[in-house]
C-alpha positions in Angstrom: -133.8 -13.1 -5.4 -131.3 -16.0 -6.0 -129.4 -17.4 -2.5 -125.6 -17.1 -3.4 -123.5 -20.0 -1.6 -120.3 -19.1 0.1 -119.1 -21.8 -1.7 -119.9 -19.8 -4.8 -118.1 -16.4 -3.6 -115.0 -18.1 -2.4 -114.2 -19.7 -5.7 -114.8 -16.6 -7.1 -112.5 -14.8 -5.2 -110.2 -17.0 -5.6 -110.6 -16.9 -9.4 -110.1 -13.2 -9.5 -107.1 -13.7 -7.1 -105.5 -16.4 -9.6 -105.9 -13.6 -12.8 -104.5 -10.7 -10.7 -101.3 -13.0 -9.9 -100.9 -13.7 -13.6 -101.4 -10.0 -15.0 -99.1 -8.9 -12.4 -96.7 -11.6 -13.5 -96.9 -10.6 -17.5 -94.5 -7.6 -18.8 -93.9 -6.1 -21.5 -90.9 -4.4 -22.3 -91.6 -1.7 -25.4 -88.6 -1.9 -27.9 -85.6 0.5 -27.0 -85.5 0.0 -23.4 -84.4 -2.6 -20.7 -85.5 -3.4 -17.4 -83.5 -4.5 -14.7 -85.0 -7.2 -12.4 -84.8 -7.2 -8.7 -85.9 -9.8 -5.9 -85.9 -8.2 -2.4 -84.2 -5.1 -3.7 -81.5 -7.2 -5.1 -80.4 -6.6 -8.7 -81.1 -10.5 -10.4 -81.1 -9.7 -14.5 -82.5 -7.4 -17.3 -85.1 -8.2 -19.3 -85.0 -7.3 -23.2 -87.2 -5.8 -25.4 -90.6 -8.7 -25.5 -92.8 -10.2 -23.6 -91.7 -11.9 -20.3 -93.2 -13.2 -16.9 -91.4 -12.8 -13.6 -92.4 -14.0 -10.3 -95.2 -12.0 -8.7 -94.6 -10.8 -5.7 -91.1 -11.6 -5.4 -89.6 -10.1 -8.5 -89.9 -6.2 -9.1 -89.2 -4.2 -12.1 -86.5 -1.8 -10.5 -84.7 1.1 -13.1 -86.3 1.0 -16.6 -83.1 2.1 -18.8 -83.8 3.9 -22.4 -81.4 2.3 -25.2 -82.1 4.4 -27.8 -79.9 6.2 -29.2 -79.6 10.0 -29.0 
């Protein structure tokens, strides 16, 4: 069996780490609905239908609002 450095492990981990930051960064808003932004439970801005990144970890999606029309 192969020896696996820790060198090896960490930048793997830390690869991993890097993607999860980006997806959690990435949304999507489907067409029809807004999403308001908030940073510490603070309203900042809505986003529009599209795709948009926000910062991870600071930034939250808070109320998603339907637009459509009834």
């Amino acid at each position: 069996m192969d020896h696996v450095s820790i060198f090896s492990v960490f930048v793997i981990f830390f690869l991993l780490l890097g993607v999860g930051i980006v997806i959690a960064g990435v949304k999507t808003v489907p067409q029809g609905w807004e999403y308001t932004v908030e940073r510490f439970g603070r309203y900042t801005g809505t986003l529009s239908p599209g795709l948009h990144v926000i910062v991870p970890m600071l930034d939250q999606i808070g109320v998603k609002l339907n637009m459509m029309e009834q």
